[in-house]
C-alpha positions as CSV (number, residue, x, y, z in Angstrom):
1,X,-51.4,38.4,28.8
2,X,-49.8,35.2,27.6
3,X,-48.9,32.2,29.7
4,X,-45.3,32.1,31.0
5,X,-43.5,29.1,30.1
6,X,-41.8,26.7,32.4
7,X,-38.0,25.8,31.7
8,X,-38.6,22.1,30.9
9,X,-35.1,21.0,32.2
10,X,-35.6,22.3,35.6
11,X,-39.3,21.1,35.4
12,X,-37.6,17.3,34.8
13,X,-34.9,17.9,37.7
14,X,-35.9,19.6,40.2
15,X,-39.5,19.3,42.5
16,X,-41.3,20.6,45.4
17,X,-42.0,19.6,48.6
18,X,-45.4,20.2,50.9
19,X,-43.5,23.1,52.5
20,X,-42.4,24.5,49.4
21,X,-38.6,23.1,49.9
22,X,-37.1,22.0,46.2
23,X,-36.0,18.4,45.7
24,X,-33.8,16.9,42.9
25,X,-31.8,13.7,42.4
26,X,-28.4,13.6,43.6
27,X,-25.5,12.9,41.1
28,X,-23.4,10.3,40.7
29,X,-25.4,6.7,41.2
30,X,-25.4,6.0,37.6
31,X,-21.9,4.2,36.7
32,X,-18.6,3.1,38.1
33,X,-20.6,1.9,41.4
34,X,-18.1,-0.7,42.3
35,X,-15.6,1.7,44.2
36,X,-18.2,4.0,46.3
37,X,-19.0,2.1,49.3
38,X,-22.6,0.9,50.1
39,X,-23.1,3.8,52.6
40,X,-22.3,6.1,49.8
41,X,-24.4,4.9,47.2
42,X,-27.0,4.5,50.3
43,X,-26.8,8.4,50.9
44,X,-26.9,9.5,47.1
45,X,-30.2,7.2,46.7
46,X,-31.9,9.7,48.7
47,X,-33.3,12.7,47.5
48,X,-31.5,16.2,48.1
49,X,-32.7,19.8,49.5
50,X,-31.5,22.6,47.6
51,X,-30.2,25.7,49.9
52,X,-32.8,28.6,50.2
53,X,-30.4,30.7,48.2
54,X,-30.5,28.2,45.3
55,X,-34.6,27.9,45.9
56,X,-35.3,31.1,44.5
57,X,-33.1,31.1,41.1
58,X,-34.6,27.1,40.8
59,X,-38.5,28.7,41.4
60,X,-37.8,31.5,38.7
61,X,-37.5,28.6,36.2
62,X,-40.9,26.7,37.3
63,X,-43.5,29.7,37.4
64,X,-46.6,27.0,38.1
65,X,-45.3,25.3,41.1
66,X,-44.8,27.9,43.5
């Protein structure tokens, strides 16, 4: 039986936590910083947990990190 690929653009966005929880980079921290305040460029620095729902279409994609 052949390997199953992994969807390289989820593989590049998305990641997995210890507890099996998937992490990805929030949007919106790359240009026109000068209007967000400093708390909100503060809370977009930090990583973001994907919704259980959300989980299980994101894990379909990566077969090799569940």
């Amino acid at each position: 039986m052949p390997k199953m690929k992994t969807r390289r653009a989820a593989a590049k966005r998305y990641s997995l936590t210890g507890n099996g929880k998937v992490k990805y980079k929030k949007k919106g921290l790359r240009h026109i910083l000068t209007k967000k305040s400093g708390n909100r460029k503060r809370k977009l620095g930090k990583p973001g947990i994907l919704s259980p729902v959300e989980t299980k279409r994101i894990k379909i994609l990566l077969p090799y990190l569940n």
